[in-house]
C-alpha positions in Angstrom: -32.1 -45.0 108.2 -28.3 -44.4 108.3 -27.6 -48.3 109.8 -26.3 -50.5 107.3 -27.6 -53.6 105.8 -26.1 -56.7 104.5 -27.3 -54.7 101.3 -25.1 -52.0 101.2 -22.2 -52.5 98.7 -19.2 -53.1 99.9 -17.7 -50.8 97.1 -17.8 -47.1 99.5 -14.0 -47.0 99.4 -12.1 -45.9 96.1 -9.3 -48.0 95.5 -7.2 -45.4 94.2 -6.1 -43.8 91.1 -7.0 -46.9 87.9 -3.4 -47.4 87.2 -2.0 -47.7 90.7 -1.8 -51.7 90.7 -0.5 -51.6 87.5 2.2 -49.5 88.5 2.7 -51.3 91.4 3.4 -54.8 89.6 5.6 -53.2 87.0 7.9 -51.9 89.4 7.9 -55.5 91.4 9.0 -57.2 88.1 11.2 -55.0 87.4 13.0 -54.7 90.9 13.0 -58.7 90.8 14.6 -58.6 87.4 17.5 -56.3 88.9 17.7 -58.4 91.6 18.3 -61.4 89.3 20.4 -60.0 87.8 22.8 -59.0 90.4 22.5 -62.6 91.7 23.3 -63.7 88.6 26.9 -61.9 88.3 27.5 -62.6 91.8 27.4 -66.1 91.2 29.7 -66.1 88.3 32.0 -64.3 90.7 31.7 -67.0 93.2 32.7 -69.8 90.5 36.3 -67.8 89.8 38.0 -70.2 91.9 36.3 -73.4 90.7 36.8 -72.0 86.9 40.6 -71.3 87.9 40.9 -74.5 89.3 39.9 -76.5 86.3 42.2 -74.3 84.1 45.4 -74.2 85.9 47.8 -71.5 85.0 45.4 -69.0 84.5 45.5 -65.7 86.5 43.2 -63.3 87.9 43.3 -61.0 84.9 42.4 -63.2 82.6 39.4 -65.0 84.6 38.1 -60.9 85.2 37.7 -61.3 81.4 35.2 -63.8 82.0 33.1 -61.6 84.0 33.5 -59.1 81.3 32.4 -61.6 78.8 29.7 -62.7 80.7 28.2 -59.0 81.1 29.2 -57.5 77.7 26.9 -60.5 76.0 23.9 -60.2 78.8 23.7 -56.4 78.1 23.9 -57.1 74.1 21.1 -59.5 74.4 18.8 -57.7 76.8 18.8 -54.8 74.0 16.9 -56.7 71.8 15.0 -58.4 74.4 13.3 -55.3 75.5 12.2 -54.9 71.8 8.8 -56.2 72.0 8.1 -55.2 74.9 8.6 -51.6 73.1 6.4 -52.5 70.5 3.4 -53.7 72.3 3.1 -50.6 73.9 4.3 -47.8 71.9 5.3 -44.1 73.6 7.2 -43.0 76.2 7.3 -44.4 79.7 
């Protein structure tokens, strides 16, 4: 009576609230994205002495402006690039 079968559906536990792997793989690409990110930057920090080496007579200040380069112009562009994201799904987050 109460024994199962090899007929009885596998499907007894509720996997959760609908959206929770949805959720779930947002926040992975997003944390990997960050984490690119960061990795990104870091290695342009890494090439300061190689860059200062094939342009002699520069100093410190002005290779720091290639880091700020480097960031003002990835922030500019991932404006934009969020855009149709934005517009494939309309409404607040």
């Amino acid at each position: 009576m109460g024994t199962p079968t090899s007929e009885t559906p596998l499907a007894a536990k509720p996997a959760g609230p609908p959206g929770t792997r949805r959720v779930t793989a947002i926040v992975g690409v997003l944390s990997l994205a960050v984490f690119m990110s960061s990795l990104d930057l870091f290695i342009v920090n890494l090439a300061f002495p190689y860059i200062g080496r094939q342009y002699p007579g520069t100093s410190l200040s002005s290779l720091s402006w290639v880091l700020n380069a480097y960031t003002i112009v990835f922030a500019a562009v991932l404006v934009p690039a969020a855009r149709p994201g934005s517009c494939r799904r309309p409404g607040p987050a």
